[in-house]
C-alpha positions, -999 to +999 in steps of 0.1 A: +000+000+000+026+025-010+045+037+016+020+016+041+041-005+064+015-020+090+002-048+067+038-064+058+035-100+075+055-107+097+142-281-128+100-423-169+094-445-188+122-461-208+141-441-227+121-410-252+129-410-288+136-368-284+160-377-255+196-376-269+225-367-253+238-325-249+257-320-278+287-296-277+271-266-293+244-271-268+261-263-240+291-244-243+317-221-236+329-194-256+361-210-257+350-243-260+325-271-246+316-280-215+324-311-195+289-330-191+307-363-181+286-365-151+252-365-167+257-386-200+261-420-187+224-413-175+209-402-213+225-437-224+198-469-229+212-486-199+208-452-179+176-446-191+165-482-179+176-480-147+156-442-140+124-460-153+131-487-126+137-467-103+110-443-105+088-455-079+111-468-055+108-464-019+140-452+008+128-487+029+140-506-007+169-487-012+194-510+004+178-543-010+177-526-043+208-508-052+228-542-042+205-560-069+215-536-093+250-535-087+255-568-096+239-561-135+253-526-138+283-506-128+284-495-092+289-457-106+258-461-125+235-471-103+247-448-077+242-417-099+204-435-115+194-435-080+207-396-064+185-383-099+156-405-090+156-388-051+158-355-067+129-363-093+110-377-066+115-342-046+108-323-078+076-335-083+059-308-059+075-281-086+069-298-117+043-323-116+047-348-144+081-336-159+098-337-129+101-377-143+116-367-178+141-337-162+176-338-147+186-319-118+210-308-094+203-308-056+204-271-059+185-267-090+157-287-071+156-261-046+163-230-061+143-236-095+111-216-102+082-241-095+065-252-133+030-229-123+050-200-116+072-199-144+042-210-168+030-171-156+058-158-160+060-171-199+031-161-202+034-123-197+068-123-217+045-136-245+017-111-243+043-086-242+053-093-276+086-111-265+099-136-293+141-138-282+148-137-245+181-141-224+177-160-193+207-153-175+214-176-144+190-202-155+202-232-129+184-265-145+159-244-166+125-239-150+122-207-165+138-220-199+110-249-202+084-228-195+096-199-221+102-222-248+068-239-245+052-203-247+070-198-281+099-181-271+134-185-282+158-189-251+193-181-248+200-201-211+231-189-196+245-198-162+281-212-149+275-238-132+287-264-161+260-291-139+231-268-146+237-260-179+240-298-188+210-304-167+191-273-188+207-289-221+189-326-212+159-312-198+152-289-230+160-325-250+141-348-230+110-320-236+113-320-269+121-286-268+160-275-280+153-263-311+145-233-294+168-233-263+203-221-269+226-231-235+258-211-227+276-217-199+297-180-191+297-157-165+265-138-175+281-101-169+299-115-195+273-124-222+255-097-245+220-094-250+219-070-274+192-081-303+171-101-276+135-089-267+139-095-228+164-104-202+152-126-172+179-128-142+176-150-113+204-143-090+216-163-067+203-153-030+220-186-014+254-199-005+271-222+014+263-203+043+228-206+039+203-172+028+214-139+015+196-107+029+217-080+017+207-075-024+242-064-032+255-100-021+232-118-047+251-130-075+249-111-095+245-082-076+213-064-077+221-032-090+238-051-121+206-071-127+189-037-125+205-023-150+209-058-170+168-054-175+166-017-185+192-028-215+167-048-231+128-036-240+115-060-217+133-067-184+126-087-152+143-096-124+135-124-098+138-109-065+132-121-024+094-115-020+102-101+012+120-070-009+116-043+008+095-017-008+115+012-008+140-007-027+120-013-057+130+013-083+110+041-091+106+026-132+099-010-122+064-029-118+071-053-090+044-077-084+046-102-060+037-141-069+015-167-047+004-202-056-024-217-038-019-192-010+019-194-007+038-167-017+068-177-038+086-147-052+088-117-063+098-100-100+106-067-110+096-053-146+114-029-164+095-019-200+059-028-193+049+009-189+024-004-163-004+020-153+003+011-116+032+002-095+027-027-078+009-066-091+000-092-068-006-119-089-028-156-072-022-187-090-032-216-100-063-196-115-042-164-125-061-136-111-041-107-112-046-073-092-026-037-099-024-008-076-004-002-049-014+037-047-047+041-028-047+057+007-049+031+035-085+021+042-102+035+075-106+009+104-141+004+123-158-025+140-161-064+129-191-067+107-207-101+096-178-111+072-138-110+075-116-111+050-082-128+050-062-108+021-041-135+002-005-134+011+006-115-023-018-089-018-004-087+013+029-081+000+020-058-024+005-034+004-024-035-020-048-043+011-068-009+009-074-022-030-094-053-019-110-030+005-123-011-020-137-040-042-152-054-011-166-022+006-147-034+037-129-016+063-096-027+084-101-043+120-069-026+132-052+002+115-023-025+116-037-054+110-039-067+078-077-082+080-104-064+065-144-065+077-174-055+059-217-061+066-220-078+031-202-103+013-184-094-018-168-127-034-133-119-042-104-138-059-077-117-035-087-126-001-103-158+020-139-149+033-154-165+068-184-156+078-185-149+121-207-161+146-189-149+174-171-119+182-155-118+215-128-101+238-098-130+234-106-157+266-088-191+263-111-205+293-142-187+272-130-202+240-128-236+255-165-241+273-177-226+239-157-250+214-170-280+242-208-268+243-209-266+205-193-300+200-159-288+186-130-309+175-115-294+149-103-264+150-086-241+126-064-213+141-058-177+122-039-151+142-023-118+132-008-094+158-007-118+190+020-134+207+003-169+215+009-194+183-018-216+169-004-251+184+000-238+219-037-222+219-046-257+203-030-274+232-046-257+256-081-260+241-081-295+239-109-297+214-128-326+211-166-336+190-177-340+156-175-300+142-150-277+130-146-238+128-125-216+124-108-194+148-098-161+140-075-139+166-064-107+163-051-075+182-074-044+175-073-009+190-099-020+213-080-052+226-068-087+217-103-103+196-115-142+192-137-142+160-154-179+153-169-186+120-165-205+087-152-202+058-176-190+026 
């Protein structure tokens, strides 16, 4: 909400016909190609068997299994067939299906943009007229995948000589390299001049674990910055808890959830967007702008609360769902809205109260035990207690369920009871 502060929360089967192994001008240098020993024994027929075995096994059967194996295929092998099938098995959660056809690295599993996510973001380069784009520190290719099923032509650039083999494979095994070029190079290195767009995902991890300060990202943030203005479409993949004030003044940020989670957040240079700030809701792709309306008053709980998804959150584009819903804020800072009608919205959760009560735990119990309560779902914003500590001291128990919604106000610590609409 602009300036607004007080509602920040707290990369199967038997081996595919299009599979073939990364050839050198797939992945290279610019002084030559890359080593990819590592990977290609898997893209052979004997690797390729051994994944498709392997594809359903369970940690119990791992012992049992891989000395079977070891006695019909080299120890090397199977040892390498069975680390890509634990991080396919892990991938799954990101990419669904082709998490059984990709190749990745234990990093790229963890650090590569989720297939829904990237599928938006492919998307918007798309409608935005984007036709070449430069993905610069593209880890095992997420992004790539995603760009190159939207149409795009993808130049996938990263140093890590594991990623860019994993990228290479996983472009292959997709059927999709004739439109994924893969250079491995220090990306402050590559030009993108003739290119539509530049994406850049720096990395915000190292060995020692998470990096806060943007200027330790690699590459730095000001050079991805500027790495986005040089092309007429830019974006950058930032930390969704970016603070605001660092978003510059000629970037769109919008923030990015999926099924209530937020997951990232991207700055756009070139979209000459009418408003600052997006918060964008996925799986179904409803997308909100604003981020310059005046912080909506606060007044007294009505029949219906609001629960502002995550993004929207983010975004400080609270006083916009406000708006759409005619709602008012509980708590000046307190990021759940209230209103005496309901107003279906796609950008916040709706529960509908039956009770609206100073906060009590030994209130809150006999009511939960007189209305036969035993499940009990626990919201809080603003209050110091945490959901599986109230839970233990409520000791629900019955066949019903609500939900239980607490919150600080102006007027004191509230318990709100209701269900969701």
């Amino acid at each position: 909400m602009g300036s607004r502060t007080h509602v920040r929360p707290r990369g199967r089967g038997v081996r595919p016909p299009d599979l073939v192994r990364p050839e050198p001008q797939q992945v290279s240098r610019e002084n030559g190609p890359v080593d990819t020993e590592n990977l290609q024994p898997l893209l052979t027929p004997e690797g390729q068997a051994l994944l498709a075995e392997l594809r359903e096994f369970a940690p119990e059967e791992e012992l049992a299994l891989a000395t079977r194996l070891r006695r019909e295929h080299p120890a090397e092998l199977v040892s390498a067939a069975f680390g890509q099938a634990r991080l396919r098995q892990r991938a799954r959660a990101k990419f669904g299906a082709d998490a059984d056809l990709m190749y990745f690295t234990p990093n790229g599993v963890e650090q590569s943009t989720r297939r829904s996510v990237a599928e938006w973001r492919a998307q918007r380069f798309a409608e935005l007229g984007v036709r070449r784009l430069a993905d610069l520190c593209c880890g095992i290719g997420g992004d790539v995948l995603a760009l190159a099923r939207a149409g795009i032509q993808v130049l996938a650039v990263d140093k890590d000589p594991a990623a860019c083999a994993a990228t290479a494979a996983n472009a292959a095994a997709l059927g999709l390299s004739d439109l994924v070029e893969v250079r491995c190079a220090d990306v402050a290195e590559v030009d993108a001049t003739g290119y539509d767009a530049v994406f850049t995902d720096p990395a915000r991890r190292t060995s020692r674990g998470r990096v806060f300060d943007p200027e330790a990202y690699a590459p730095p943030l000001s050079w991805a910055i500027e790495a986005g203005r040089r092309t007429p479409i830019g974006a950058l993949k930032v930390a969704p808890g970016i603070p605001h004030e660092a978003v510059p003044a000629d970037a769109e940020a919008e923030w990015v959830s999926d099924h209530g989670d937020v997951k990232e957040a991207v700055l756009w240079f070139g979209t000459k967007a009418a408003h600052p700030h997006r918060a964008t809701l996925l799986p179904h792709g409803a997308s909100l702008t604003g981020g310059d309306l005046p912080d909506p008053a606060a007044g007294p709980v009505g029949r219906y609360l609001y629960e502002p998804d995550g993004a929207v959150i983010r975004a400080h584009m609270v006083a916009e769902v406000a708006e759409q819903v005619g709602g008012r804020l509980i708590d000046p800072k307190i990021a759940y809205l209230t209103s005496d009608e309901l107003v279906p919205t796609p950008y916040a959760h709706a529960f509908e109260l039956t009770d609206v009560l100073p906060f009590n735990i030994k209130k809150l119990k006999a009511l939960l035990r007189e209305r036969g309560v035993g499940t009990v779902v626990i919201k809080k914003r603003g209050m110091a207690i945490t959901p599986e500590e109230l839970r233990r001291q409520l000791k629900p128990s019955g066949p019903n369920t609500v939900t239980v919604i607490l919150s600080r106000t102006d007027n004191g610590p509230l318990m709100m009871l209701g269900q969701p609409v």
